[in-house]
KETORRO-685725 format. One record per residue (C-alpha): residue number from 1; residue in three letters; x, y, z. Coordinates in Angstrom, 1 decimal. Example, Ala and Ser with C-alpha at 12.3 -4.5 7.8 and 13.67 -1.06 7.14 Angstrom:
<nodes>
pos->1&code->ala&east->12.3&north->-4.5&up->7.8
pos->2&code->ser&east->13.7&north->-1.1&up->7.1
</nodes>
This chain:
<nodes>
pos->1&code->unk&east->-28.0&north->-24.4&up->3.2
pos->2&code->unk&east->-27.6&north->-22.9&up->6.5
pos->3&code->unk&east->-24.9&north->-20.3&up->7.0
pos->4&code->unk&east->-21.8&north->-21.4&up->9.7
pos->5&code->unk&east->-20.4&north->-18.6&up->11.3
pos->6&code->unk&east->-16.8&north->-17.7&up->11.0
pos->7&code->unk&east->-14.4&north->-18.2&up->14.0
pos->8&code->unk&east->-13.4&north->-15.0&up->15.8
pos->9&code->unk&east->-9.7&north->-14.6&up->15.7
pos->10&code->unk&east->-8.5&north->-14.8&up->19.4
pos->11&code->unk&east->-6.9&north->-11.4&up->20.6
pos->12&code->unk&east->-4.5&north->-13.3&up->23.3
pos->13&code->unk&east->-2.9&north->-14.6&up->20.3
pos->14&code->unk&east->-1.8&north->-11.0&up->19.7
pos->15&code->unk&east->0.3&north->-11.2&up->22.8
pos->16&code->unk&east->2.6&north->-14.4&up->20.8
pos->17&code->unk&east->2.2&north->-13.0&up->17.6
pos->18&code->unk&east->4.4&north->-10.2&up->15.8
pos->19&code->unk&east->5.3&north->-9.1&up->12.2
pos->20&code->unk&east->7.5&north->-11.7&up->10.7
pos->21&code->unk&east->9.7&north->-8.8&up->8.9
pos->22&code->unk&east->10.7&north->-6.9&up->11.5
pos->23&code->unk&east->9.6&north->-8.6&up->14.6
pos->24&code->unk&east->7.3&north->-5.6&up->15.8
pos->25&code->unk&east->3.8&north->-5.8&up->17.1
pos->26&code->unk&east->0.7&north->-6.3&up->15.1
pos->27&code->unk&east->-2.4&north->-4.5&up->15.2
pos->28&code->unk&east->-5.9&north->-6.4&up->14.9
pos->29&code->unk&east->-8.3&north->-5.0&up->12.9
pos->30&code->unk&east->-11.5&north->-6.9&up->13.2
pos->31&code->unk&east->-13.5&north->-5.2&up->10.5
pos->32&code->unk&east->-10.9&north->-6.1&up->7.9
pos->33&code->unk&east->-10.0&north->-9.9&up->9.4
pos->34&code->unk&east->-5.9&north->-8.2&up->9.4
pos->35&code->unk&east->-3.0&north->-8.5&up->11.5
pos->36&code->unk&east->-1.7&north->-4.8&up->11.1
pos->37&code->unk&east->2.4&north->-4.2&up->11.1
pos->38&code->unk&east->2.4&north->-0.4&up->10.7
pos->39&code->unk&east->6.4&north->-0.7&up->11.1
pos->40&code->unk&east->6.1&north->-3.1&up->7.6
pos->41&code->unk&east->3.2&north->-1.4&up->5.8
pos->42&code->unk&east->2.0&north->-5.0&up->5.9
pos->43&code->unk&east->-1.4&north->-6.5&up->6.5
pos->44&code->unk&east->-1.9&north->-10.4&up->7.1
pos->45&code->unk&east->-5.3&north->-11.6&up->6.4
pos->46&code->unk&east->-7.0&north->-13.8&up->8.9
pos->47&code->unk&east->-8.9&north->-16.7&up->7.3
pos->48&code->unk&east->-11.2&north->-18.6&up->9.1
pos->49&code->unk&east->-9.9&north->-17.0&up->13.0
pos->50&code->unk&east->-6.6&north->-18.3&up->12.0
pos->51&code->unk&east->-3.8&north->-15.6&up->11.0
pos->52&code->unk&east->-1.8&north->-16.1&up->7.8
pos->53&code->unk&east->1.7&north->-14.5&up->8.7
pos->54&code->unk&east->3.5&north->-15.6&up->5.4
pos->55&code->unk&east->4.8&north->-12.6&up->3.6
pos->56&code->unk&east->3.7&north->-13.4&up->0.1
pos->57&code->unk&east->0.2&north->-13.4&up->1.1
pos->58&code->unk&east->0.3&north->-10.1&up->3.3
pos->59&code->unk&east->-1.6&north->-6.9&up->1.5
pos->60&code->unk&east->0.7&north->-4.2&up->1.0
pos->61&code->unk&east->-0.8&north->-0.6&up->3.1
pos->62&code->unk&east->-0.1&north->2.8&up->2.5
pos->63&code->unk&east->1.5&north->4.6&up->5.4
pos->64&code->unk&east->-0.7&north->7.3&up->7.2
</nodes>
């Protein structure tokens, strides 16, 4: 069994993308595979290189 890489999420994407509850930009964070909305407290997970920008499936994240 050989192992396939994952695909790396593609950062111009980031310049079409933003948070689908209140429109504001998204943060990538490439050690967690997350679209960050700070603004939401909302992180969307990134499965393989594609983002997942449905509410219901975002991780809830404390504010800092």
């Amino acid at each position: 069994m050989t192992d396939t890489p994952t695909p790396q999420f593609d950062r111009h994407m980031l310049e079409a993308l933003v948070c689908p509850v209140t429109h504001a930009a998204l943060h990538y964070d490439a050690e967690r595979q997350e679209l960050v909305s700070k603004t939401a407290g909302l992180a969307f997970p990134i499965h393989a290189g594609i983002p997942v920008m449905l509410i219901d499936e975002a991780r809830q994240i404390k504010a800092d």
